[in-house]
C-alpha positions in Angstrom: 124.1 89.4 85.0 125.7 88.8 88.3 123.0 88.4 91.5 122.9 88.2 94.8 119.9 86.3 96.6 119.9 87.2 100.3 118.1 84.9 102.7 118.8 84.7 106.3 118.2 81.0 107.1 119.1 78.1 104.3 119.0 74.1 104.3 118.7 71.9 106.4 115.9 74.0 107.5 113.0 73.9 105.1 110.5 76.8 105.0 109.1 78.1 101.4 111.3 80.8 101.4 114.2 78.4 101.1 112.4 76.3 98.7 111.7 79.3 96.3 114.8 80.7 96.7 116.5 77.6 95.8 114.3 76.3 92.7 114.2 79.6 91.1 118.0 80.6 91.9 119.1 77.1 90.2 117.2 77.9 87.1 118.2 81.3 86.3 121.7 79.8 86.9 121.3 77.1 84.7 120.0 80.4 81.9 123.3 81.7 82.3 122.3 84.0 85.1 125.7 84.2 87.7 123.7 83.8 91.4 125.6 83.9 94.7 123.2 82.8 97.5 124.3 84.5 100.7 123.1 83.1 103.9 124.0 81.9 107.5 125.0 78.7 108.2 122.6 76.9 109.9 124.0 72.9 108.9 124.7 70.8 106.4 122.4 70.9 103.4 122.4 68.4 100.1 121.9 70.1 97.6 123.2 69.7 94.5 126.2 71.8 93.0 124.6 74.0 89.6 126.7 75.3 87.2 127.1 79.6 87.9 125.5 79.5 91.5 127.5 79.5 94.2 126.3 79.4 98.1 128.3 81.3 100.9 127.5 80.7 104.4 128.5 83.2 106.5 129.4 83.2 110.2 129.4 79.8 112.6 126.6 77.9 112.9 123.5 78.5 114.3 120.3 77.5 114.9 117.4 78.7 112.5 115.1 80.3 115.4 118.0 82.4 116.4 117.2 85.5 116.3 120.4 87.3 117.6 122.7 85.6 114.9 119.6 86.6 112.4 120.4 90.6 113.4 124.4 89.9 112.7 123.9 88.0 109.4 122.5 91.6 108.4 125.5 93.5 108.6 127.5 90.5 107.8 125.7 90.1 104.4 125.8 93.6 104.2 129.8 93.7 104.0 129.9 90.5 102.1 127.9 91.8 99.7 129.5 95.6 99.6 133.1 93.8 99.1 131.9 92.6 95.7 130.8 93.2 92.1 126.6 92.5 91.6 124.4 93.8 89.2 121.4 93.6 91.7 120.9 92.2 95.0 117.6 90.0 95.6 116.6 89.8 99.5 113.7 86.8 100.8 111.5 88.2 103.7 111.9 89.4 106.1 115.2 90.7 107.7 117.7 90.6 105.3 115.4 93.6 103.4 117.1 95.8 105.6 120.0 94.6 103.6 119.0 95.0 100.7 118.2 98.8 101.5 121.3 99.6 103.2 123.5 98.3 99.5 121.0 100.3 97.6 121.9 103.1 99.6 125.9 102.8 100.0 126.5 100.7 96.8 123.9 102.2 94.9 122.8 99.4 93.0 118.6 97.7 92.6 117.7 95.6 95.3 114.3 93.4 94.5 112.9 92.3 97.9 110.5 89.1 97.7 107.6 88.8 100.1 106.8 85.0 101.3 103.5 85.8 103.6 102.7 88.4 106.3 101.5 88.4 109.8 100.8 91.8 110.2 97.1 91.3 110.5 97.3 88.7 113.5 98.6 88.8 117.2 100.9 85.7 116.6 104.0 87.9 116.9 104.4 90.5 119.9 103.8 93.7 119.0 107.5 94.7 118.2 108.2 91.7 116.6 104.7 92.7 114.1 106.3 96.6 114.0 109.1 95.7 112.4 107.7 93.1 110.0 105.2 96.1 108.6 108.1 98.3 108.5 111.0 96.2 106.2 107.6 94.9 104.3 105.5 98.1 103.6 107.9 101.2 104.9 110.7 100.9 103.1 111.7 101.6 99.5 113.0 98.9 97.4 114.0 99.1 93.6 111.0 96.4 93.1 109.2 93.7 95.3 108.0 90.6 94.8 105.1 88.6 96.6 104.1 85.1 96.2 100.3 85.8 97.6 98.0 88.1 96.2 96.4 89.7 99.0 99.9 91.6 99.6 99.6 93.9 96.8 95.9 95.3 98.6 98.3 96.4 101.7 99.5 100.1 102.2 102.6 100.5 100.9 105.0 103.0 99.5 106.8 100.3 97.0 104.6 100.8 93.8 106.2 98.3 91.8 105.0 95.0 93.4 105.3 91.7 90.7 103.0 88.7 91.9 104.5 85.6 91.2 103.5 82.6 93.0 105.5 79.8 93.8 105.6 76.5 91.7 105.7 72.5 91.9 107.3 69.9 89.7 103.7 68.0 88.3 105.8 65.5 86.6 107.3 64.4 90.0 104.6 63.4 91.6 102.7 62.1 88.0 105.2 59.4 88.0 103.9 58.1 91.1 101.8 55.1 91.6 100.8 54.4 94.7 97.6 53.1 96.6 95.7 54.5 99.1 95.5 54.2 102.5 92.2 51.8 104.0 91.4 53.7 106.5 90.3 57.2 106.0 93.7 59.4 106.3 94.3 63.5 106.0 97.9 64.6 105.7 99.2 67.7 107.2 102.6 69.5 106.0 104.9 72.5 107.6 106.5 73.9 110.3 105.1 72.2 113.9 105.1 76.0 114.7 102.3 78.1 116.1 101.3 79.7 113.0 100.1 76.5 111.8 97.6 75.7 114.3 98.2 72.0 114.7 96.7 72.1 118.2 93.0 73.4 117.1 93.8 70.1 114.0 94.4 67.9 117.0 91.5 69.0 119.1 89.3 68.5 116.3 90.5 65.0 115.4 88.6 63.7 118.8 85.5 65.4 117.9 85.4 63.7 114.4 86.5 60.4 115.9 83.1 60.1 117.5 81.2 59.9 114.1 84.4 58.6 112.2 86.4 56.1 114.9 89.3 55.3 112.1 90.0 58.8 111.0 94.1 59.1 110.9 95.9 62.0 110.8 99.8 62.1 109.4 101.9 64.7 110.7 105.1 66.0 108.9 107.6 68.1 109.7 109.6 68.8 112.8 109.7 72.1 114.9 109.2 74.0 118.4 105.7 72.9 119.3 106.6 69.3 118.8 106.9 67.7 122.2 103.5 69.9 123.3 101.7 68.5 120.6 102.8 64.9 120.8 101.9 65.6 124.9 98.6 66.7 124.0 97.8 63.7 121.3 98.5 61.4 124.1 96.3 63.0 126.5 93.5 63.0 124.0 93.9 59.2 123.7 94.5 60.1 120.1 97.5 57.8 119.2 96.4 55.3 117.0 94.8 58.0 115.3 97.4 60.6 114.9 101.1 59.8 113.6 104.7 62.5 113.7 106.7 61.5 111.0 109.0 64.2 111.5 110.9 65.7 108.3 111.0 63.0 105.6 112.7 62.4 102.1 110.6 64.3 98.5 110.2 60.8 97.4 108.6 59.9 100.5 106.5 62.7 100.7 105.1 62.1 97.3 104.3 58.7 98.3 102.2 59.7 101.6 100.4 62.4 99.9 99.4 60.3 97.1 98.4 57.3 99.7 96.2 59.8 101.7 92.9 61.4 101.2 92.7 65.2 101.8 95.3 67.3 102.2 94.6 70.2 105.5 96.1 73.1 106.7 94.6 75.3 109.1 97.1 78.1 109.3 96.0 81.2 111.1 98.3 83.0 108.4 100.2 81.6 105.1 101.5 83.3 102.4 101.3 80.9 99.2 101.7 77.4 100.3 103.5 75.1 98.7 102.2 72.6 100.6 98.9 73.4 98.6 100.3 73.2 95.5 102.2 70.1 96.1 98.5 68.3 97.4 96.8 69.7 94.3 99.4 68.1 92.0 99.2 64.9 94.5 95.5 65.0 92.8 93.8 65.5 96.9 90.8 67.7 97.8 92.0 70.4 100.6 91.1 72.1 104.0 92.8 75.1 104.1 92.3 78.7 106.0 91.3 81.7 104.3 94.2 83.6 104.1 97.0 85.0 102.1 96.8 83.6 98.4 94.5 80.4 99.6 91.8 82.6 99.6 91.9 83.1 95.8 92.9 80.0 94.6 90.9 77.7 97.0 86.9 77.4 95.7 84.9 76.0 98.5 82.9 72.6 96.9 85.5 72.7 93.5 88.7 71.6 94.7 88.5 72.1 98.1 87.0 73.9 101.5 88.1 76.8 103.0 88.6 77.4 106.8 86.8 81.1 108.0 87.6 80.9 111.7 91.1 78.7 112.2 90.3 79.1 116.4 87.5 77.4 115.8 87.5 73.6 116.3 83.6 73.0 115.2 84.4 74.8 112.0 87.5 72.4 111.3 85.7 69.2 112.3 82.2 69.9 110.5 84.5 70.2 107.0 86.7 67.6 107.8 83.4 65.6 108.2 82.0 66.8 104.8 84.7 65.9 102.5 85.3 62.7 103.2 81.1 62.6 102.9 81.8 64.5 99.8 80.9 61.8 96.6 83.0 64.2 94.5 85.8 64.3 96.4 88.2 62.9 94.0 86.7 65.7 91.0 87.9 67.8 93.8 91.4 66.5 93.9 91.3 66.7 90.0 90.3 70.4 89.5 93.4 71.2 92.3 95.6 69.0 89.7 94.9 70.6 86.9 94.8 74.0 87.8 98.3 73.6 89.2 99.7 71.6 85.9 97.9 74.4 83.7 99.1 77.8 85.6 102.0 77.5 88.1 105.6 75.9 87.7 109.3 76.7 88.7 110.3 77.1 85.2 107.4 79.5 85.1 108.0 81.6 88.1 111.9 82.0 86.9 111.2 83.6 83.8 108.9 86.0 85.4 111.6 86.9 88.1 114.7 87.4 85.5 111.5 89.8 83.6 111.3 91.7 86.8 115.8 91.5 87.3 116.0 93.4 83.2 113.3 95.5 84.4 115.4 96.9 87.6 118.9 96.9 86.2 117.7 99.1 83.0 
């Protein structure tokens, strides 16, 4: 079986998309499956070479967040794609479904589009910007789709056959970490320094829990748009020997700070499935996350973790940041993340379920 995975933005830049793409890409391949990732170039990545996957950048490069060279890579793919011999073609949210359609259409062969989260139901995006999402997402026919969260099979939608397959983390990685934890009482935040992550209602509620807690820290990681605003407004809250930007750091090194911290928060105003969740649950850590996409099913408030109602509001974020580190269970907390995620999610796991679903559409 010969595959192409479409994706429209690749390594450096690090989003779950990538990530999933990657892990379960390089797996299939090393089954025997023949995989050419097609995407823009967007810098130098280092990732290893596997055995039967080959990655084609297409086009100069270009900055992630640019959304004119997004538009060309999806007639470029198109063509590339076209030109040569696949079995199936396998698209990654959003843009490059349209893609995927078009060689369904003129080569006439499946196309399986994967879903990584939604923001159809919020005003984050302008409203053209949210049009078109709900379109390529819900309005268009696909051979199959695949979503990583639960709460996208409950939308409106004329693609019938929709797979749920979450994403996965490597337990063993961060298993064969020892490392102590930090003195002073420290949450650790993970992704994009984008709006959608709503690291300036986090900030904001960092002063008000510094008044009952004066050594709460707050680790930042990850690099993005909003980063100079949010660094601007941690100084003007007099928050910076409370709040650190580490920018984008190594996997080893990320293992090491989540295991060193305390809770694990993210107070999205919309998420798909996280992997940032699933990488804190297998760091063993109790979590503060919104209640959206797949978090809302997999997050029990009190059993390994809280969940966030209202991510505008500040109070809300503060009161539960409060009342787990209060929480005497906090670490049984931490342990029921950890062993939900070593007894029901894994790479290995989510690649057999996708080359199920790639028989299923080349029959």
């Amino acid at each position: 079986m010969k595959v192409a995975v479409i994706i429209d933005t690749w390594f450096p830049f690090v989003g779950g998309g990538q990530i999933n793409a990657w892990e379960i890409s390089k797996r299939l391949a090393k089954k025997g499956v023949e995989i050419d990732i097609v995407t823009r170039s967007c810098g130098r990545d280092k990732l290893k070479r596997v055995k039967n996957l080959n990655v084609y950048k297409l086009g100069s490069k270009s900055n992630p967040n640019d959304s004119l060279s997004k538009v060309f890579f999806v007639f470029r793919s198109f063509l590339f794609v076209y030109k040569r011999k696949y079995d199936l073609v396998h698209a990654h949210a959003f843009l490059p479904g349209i893609t995927a359609r078009l060689l369904m259409v003129f080569k006439g062969i499946p196309a399986i589009f994967t879903v990584h989260g939604t923001s159809i139901n919020t005003k984050l995006n302008n409203v053209l910007s949210r049009q078109l999402e709900k379109f390529i997402l819900t309005q268009i026919l696909y051979s199959s789709q695949i979503t990583v969260s639960q709460d996208f099979v409950a939308l409106q939608n004329i693609n019938k056959r929709k797979f749920y397959i979450p994403n996965g983390v490597e337990v063993k990685v961060f298993d064969r970490k020892r490392v102590q934890k930090y003195k002073n009482p420290t949450l650790i935040f993970v992704g994009r320094l984008h709006p959608q992550k709503n690291i300036s209602s986090l900030i904001t509620a960092i002063t008000r829990v510094k008044e009952k807690i004066p050594n709460i820290r707050l680790l930042i990681i990850g690099d993005g748009e909003q980063k100079w605003g949010l660094q601007r407004q941690v100084k003007s809250l007099k928050l910076n020997e409370n709040i650190r930007f580490l920018g984008t750091i190594t996997k080893t090194d990320l293992v090491n700070l989540y295991k060193a911290s305390h809770i694990f928060i993210l107070p999205s105003i919309y998420e798909g499935q996280p992997l940032t969740l699933l990488e804190a649950w297998a760091a063993k850590l109790p979590v503060i996350i919104t209640k959206t996409g797949d978090c809302q099913y997999l997050v029990k408030d009190g059993k390994n973790g809280y969940s966030i109602h209202n991510s505008q509001d500040v109070r809300e974020i503060s009161d539960l940041i409060e009342k787990t580190l209060k929480n005497k269970n906090r670490d049984k907390m931490g342990e029921n993340g950890y062993n939900f995620v070593r007894e029901n999610v894994s790479w290995e796991r989510s690649a057999r379920e996708t080359v199920k679903v790639y028989e299923q559409v080349k029959i």
